[in-house]
C-alpha positions in Angstrom: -131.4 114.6 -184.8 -130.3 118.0 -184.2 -132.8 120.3 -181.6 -134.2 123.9 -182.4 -132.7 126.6 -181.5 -135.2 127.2 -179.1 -135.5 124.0 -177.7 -131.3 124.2 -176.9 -132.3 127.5 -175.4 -134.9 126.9 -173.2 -133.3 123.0 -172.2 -130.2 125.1 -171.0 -132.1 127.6 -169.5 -134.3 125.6 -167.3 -132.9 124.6 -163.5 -134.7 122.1 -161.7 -136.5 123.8 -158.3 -133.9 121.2 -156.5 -131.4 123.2 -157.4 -132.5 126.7 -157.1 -130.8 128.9 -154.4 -134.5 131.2 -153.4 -132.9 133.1 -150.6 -133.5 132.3 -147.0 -132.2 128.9 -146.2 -131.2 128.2 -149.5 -128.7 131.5 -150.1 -126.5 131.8 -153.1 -123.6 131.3 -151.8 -124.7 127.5 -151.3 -123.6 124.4 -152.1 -125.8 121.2 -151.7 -123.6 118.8 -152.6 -120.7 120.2 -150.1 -123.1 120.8 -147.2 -124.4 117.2 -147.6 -121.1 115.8 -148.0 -119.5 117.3 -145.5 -122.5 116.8 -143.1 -121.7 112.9 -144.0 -118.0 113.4 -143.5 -118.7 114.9 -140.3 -120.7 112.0 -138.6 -118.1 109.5 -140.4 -115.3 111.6 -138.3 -117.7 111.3 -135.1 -118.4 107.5 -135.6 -114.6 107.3 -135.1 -114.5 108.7 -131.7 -118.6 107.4 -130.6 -118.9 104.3 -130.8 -115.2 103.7 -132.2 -112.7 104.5 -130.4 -115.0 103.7 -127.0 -115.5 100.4 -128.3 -111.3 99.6 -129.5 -110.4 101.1 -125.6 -113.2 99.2 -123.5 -111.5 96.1 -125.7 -108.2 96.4 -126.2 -107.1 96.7 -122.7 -107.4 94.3 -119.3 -110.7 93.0 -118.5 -110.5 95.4 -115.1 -110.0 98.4 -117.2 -112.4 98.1 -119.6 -114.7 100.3 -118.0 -112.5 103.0 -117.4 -110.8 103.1 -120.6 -114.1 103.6 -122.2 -115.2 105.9 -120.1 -112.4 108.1 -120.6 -113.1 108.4 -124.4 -116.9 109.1 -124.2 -116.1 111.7 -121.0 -113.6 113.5 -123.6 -115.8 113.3 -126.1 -118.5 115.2 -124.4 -116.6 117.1 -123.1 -114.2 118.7 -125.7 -117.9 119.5 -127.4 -119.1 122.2 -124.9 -115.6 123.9 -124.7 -115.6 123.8 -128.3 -118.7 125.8 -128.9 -117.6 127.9 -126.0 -114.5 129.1 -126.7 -111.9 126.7 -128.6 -113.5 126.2 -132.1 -113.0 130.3 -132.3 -109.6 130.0 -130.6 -108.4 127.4 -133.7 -110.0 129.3 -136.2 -111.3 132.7 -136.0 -109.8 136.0 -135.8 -105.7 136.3 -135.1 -105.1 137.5 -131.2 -101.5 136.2 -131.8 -99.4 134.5 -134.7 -100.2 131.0 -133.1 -103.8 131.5 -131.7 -107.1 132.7 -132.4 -109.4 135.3 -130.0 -111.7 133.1 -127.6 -115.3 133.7 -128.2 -118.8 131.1 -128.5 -120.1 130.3 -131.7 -123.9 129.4 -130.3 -125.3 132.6 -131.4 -127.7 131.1 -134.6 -126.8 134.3 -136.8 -122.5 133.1 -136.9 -123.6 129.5 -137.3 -126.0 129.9 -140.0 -123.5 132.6 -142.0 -120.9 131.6 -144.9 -118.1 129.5 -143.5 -115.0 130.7 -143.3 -111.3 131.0 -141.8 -110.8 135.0 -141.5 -107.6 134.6 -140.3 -106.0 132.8 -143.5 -105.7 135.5 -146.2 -101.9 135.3 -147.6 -99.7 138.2 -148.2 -96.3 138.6 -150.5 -93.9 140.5 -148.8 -94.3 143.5 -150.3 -97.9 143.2 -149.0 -99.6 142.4 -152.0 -102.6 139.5 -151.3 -101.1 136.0 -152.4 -103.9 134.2 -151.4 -107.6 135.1 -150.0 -109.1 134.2 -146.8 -110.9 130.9 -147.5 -114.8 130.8 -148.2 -116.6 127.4 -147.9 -120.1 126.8 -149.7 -122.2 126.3 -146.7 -122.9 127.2 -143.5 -120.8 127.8 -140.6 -122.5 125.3 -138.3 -120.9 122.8 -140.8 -117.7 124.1 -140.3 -117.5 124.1 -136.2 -119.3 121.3 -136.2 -116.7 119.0 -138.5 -113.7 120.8 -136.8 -114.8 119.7 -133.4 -114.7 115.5 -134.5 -111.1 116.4 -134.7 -110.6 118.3 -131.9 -112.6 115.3 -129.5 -110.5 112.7 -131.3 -107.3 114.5 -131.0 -107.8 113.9 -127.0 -109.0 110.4 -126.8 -106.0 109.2 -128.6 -104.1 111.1 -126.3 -105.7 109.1 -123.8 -104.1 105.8 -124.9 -100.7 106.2 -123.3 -102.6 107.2 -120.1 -105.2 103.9 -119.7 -104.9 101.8 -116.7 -103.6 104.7 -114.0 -104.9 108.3 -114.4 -107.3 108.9 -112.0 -110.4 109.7 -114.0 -111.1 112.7 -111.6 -107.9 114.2 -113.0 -108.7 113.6 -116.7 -112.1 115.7 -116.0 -109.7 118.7 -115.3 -106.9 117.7 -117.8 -109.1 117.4 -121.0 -110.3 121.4 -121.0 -107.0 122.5 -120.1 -105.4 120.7 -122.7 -107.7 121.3 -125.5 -107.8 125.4 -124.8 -103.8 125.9 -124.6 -102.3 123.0 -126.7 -104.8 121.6 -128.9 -105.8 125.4 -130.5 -102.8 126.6 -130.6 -101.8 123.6 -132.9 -105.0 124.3 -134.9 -104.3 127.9 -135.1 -100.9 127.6 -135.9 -101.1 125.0 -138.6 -105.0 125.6 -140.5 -106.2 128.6 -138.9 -104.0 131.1 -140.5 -101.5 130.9 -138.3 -98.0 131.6 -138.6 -97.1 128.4 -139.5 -99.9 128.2 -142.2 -98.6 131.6 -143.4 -95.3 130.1 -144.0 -96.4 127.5 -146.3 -95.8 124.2 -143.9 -98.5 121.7 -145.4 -101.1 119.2 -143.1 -103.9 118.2 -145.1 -105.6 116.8 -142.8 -104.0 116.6 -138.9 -101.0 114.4 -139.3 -99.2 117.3 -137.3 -102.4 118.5 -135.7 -104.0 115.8 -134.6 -101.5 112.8 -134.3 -98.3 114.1 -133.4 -99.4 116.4 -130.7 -101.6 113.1 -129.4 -98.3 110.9 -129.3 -96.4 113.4 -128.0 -98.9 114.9 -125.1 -99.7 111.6 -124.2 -95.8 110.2 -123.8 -95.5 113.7 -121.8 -98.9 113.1 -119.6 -97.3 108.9 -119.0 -94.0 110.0 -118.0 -95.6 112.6 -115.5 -98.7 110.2 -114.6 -96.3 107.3 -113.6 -96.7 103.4 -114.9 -99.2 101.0 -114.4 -98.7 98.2 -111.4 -95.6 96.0 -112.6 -98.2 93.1 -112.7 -100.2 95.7 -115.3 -97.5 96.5 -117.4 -96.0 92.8 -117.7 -99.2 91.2 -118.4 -102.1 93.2 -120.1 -103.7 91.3 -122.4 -107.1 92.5 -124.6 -110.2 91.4 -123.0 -112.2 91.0 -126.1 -110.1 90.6 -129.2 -113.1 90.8 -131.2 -114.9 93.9 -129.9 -111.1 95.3 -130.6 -111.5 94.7 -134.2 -115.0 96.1 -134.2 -113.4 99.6 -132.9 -110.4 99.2 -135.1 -113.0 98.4 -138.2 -114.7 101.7 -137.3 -111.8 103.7 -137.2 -110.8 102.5 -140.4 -113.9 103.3 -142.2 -114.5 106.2 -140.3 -111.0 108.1 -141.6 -113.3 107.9 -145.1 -114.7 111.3 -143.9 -111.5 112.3 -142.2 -109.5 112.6 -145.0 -112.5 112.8 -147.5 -113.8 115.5 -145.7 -110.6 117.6 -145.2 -111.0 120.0 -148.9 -114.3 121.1 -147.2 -115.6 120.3 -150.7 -117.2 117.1 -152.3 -114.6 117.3 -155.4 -112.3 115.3 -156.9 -109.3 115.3 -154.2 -111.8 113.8 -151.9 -112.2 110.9 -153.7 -108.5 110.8 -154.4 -107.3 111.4 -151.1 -110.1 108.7 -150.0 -108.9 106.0 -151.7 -104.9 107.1 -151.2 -105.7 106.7 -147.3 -107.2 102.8 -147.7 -104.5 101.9 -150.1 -101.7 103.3 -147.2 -103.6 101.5 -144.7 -103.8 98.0 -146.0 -100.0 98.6 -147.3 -99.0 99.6 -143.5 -101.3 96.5 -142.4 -99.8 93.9 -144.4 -96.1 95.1 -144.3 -96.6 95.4 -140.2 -98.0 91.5 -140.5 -95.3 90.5 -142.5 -92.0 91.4 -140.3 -94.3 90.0 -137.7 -94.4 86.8 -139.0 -90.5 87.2 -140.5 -89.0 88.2 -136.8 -91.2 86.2 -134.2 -92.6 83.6 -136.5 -96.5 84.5 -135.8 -99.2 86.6 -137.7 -100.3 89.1 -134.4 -104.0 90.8 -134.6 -102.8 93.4 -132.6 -99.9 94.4 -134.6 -102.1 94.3 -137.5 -104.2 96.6 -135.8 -101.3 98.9 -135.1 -100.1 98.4 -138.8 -103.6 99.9 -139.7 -103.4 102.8 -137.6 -99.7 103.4 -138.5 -100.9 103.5 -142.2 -103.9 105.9 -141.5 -101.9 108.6 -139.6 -99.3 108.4 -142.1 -101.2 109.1 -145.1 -103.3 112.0 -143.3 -101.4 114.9 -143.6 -100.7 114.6 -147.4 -103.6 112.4 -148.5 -104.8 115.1 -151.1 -101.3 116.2 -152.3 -99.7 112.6 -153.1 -100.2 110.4 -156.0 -101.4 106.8 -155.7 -97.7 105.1 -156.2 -96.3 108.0 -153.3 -99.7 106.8 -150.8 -98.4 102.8 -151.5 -94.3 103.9 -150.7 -95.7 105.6 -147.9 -97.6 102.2 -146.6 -94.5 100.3 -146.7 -92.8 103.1 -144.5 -95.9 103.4 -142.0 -95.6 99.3 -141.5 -92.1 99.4 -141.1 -90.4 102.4 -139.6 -92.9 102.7 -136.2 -92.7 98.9 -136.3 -89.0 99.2 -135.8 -89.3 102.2 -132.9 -91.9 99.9 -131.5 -90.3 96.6 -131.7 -86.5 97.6 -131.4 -86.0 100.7 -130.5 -88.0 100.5 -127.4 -86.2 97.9 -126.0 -82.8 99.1 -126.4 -83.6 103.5 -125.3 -84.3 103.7 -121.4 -86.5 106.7 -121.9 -88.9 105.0 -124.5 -88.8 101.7 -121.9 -89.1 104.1 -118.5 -92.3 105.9 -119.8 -95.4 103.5 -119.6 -97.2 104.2 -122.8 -100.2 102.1 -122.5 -101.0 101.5 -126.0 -97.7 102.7 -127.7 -99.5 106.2 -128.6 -96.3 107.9 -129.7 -95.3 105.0 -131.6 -98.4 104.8 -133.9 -99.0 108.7 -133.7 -96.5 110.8 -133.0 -93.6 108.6 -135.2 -95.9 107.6 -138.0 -97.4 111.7 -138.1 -93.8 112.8 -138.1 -93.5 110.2 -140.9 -96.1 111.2 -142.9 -95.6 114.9 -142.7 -91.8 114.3 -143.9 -93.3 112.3 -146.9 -95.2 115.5 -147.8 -92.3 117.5 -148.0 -90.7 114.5 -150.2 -94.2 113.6 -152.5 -96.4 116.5 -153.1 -97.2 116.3 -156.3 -97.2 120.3 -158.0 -100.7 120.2 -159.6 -102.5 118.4 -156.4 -100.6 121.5 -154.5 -102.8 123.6 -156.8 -105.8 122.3 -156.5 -105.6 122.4 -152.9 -105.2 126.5 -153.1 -102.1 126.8 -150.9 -101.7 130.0 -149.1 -97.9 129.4 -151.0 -97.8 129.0 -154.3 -95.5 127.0 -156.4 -95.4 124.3 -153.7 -94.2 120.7 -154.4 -92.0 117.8 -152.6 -88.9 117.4 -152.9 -89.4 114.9 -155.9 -90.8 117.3 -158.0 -87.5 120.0 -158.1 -88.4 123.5 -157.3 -89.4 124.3 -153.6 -89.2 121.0 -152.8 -86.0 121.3 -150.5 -87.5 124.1 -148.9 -91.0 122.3 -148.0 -89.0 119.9 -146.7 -87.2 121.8 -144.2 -91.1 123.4 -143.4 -92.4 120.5 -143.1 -89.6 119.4 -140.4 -90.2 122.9 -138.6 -93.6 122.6 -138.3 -93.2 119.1 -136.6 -90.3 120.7 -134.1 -92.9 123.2 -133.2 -95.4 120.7 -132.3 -93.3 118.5 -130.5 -92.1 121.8 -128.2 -95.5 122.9 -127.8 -96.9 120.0 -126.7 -93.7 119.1 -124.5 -94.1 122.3 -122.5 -97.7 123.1 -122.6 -98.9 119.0 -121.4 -96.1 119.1 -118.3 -97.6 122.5 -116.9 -101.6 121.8 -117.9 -100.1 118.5 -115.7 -98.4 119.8 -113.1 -101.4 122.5 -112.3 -103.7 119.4 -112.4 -101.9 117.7 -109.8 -102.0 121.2 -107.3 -105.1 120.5 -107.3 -105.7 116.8 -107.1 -104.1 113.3 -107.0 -103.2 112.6 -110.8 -103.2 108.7 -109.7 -105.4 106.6 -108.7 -104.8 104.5 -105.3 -103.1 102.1 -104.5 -106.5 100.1 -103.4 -108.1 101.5 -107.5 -105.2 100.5 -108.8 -105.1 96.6 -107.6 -108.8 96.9 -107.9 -109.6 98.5 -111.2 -113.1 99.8 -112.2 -115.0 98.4 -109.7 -112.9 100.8 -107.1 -112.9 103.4 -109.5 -116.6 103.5 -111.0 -118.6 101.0 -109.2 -118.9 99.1 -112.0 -117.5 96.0 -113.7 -117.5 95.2 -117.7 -118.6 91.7 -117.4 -120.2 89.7 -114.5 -116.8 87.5 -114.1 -114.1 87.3 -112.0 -110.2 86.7 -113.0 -107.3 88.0 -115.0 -105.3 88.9 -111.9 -107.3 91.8 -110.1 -107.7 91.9 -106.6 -110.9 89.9 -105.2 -113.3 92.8 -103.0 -115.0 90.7 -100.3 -116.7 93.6 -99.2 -118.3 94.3 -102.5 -118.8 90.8 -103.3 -119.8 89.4 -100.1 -123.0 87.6 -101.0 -121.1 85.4 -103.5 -118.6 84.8 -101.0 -120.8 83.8 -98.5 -122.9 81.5 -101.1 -119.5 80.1 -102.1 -118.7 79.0 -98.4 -121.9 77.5 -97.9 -121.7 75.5 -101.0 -118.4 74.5 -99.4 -120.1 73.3 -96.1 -122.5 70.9 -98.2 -120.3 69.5 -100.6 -117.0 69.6 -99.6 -114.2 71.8 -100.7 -113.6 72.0 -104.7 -109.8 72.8 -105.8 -111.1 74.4 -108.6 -113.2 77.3 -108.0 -111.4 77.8 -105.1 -108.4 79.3 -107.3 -111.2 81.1 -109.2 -112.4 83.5 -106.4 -108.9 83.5 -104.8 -107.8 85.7 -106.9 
């Protein structure tokens, strides 16, 4: 039955008071659907970091670690937050001061955070100075903006802190994790999303695979190699001290990269969901391919290589997540389980550099190769119309696959992963060596045989064992309860190799 005309007008005409921008808190310019989404995206990205990551580190490692390690992550975390309203998140990306980094400045004052979000710095001239592209506008506020940006920047340095776990004294991380976030980690940002000259050239990271990962893998090998290794006993035998509580963390970074990726068009359209679902479908590809050599070449199913097959697949997908097609994201799983499996598995053993550096949980392996890996796939994959949506400051962009530019974004995307790999070279030895002016980078000898109970004065779990050294003067009342039970019933074989330790 058709309606009057006046009915169709007045139907059309009518906006529900949901929906009604009034002015105020509710200006025009907003979006309720992307300030809600990426709110949601943001606390998905921070749920990857707090609880996740604390949980995979305080787990994964030895039982006399666990503390530490998961101390490290929540220190960073808190950490990277205050410098980041301070100084860094304007640094990354707010007005140019130089063609890889942004002019310091805090981003508390209520007036900045509750204006239209933006990146000032990322307007896109032609040569003949002619505007290519305009300085990108978000639909909500700026609080948003910093507030998303800074789960990346705190994750960024807890991954880094992987290939450090088991050594660094946590005394020197306190120092390290400012330094490096203010003269590595925003110059990356800058450089890359910020508007930075490497974003003015057209080299493509959707979402940190160059960023985030690669400059993680590569800091972190830097910070090992300067750091030192673990005790031999350490390094030969460091097995997880709760191989559940390890898939717990692992479960949470999986789901969390949901908003990671999801989150990255700053919009809730339809590249989120499409980069969503590419970065699950590269992750169980990388899990299952990492499995299977697994069980082709040593003949057993590991839960920790799965878990590295995982993260492999997640970093891999990242920095092309919304520019690939579904068939590119499932290629690009089979790579991400096999080609870091082989640097891992193979490579390692036979390169006295990779075997020299102690690289506690093989952080350039699962970051630095597989974001290398993945940017290179963008340059090879990215699909012409997906490159549209995503309002390049280049236009005409495309992988190699595609014809046109392709050749060329392949050779950007290479640059831009050079330039990272320099940066973060350079920038992590001197953060390092000023660090160590000031203060012993290393634990002690006595921390180092000890573990947290030297170092923190506390303990993960009220047992004794897995090869630390036994503190009588810590533990002297359970000593002394131990030799008395001796004097009234004898001496039992045992326990006594249980508190010898």
């Amino acid at each position: 039955m058709a309606m009057p005309h006046r009915m169709i007008a007045e139907s059309t005409s009518y906006v529900p008071s949901a929906y009604q921008n009034t002015g105020g808190v509710l200006p025009d310019w907003l979006n309720k659907g992307d300030n809600a989404w990426l709110l949601t995206a943001s606390t998905l990205v921070g749920l990857q970091s707090m609880p996740g990551l604390v949980i995979l580190y305080g787990s994964i490692v030895k039982k006399k670690w666990a503390v530490n390690s998961a101390f490290m992550a929540l220190y960073a975390f808190a950490a990277t937050l205050l410098c980041w309203v301070g100084w860094a998140y304007k640094m990354s990306f707010g007005d140019q001061l130089l063609p890889l980094w942004g002019k310091a400045g805090t981003t508390l004052r209520y007036t900045y955070l509750l204006s239209q979000a933006g990146m000032p710095s990322t307007i896109h001239l032609f040569k003949n100075g002619t505007q290519e592209a305009s300085a990108l506008t978000l639909n909500y506020g700026m609080a948003n903006m910093v507030l998303f940006q800074f789960f990346f920047a705190a994750i960024t340095i807890i991954l880094l802190a992987g290939s450090v776990l088991g050594r660094m004294s946590f005394r020197a991380w306190m120092l390290f994790v400012p330094l490096w976030l203010t003269f590595s980690y925003t110059v990356g940002a800058f450089s890359v999303w910020g508007g930075g000259f490497l974003w003015q050239w057209g080299v493509i990271d959707y979402a940190g695979g160059y960023v985030i990962h690669v400059s993680s893998g590569v800091a972190g090998f830097v910070a090992a190699y300067w750091v030192g290794p673990r005790l031999p006993k350490d390094r030969e035998r460091f097995p997880p001290n709760n191989m559940l509580l390890m898939l717990t963390g692992a479960g949470l970074l999986w789901m969390g990269w949901s908003g990671f990726n999801g989150g990255a068009p700053f919009s809730a359209n339809i590249v989120s969901g499409l980069a969503v679902l590419n970065t699950h479908v590269c992750a169980a590809t990388s899990l299952l391919t990492w499995t299977t050599l697994d069980v082709i070449i040593f003949g057993k199913p590991s839960v920790i290589g799965a878990v590295q097959g995982m993260m492999t697949g997640l970093v891999t997908i990242t920095p092309a997540a919304g520019f690939v097609p579904g068939w590119a994201a499932l290629i690009m799983g089979v790579l991400a389980g096999s080609i870091p499996w082989w640097t891992m598995m193979w490579l390692h053993k036979r390169w006295s550099l990779l075997q020299n550096v102690d690289d506690t949980l093989g952080v350039f392996h699962t970051h630095a190769v597989a974001g290398c890996l993945g940017g290179l796939c963008v340059g090879l994959f990215a699909e012409p119309e997906l490159c549209t949506y995503m309002n390049l400051p280049v236009t005409n962009s495309n992988g190699l696959f595609y014809g046109g530019n392709g050749g060329v974004q392949v050779l950007k995307q290479i640059v831009g992963a050079l330039f990272i790999i320099g940066w973060n070279i350079v920038v992590t030895t001197l953060i390092i060596f000023a660090v160590g002016m000031l203060m012993p980078l290393r634990m002690s000898e006595e921390h180092l045989l000890v573990g947290d109970d030297a170092e923190h004065g506390e303990e993960a779990y009220a047992l004794w064992g897995d090869g630390e050294k036994f503190d009588v003067s810590r533990h002297a009342r359970s000593a002394d309860s131990y030799e008395m039970e001796q004097s009234h019933h004898g001496p039992r074989p045992d326990r006594n190799a249980i508190l010898h330790i």
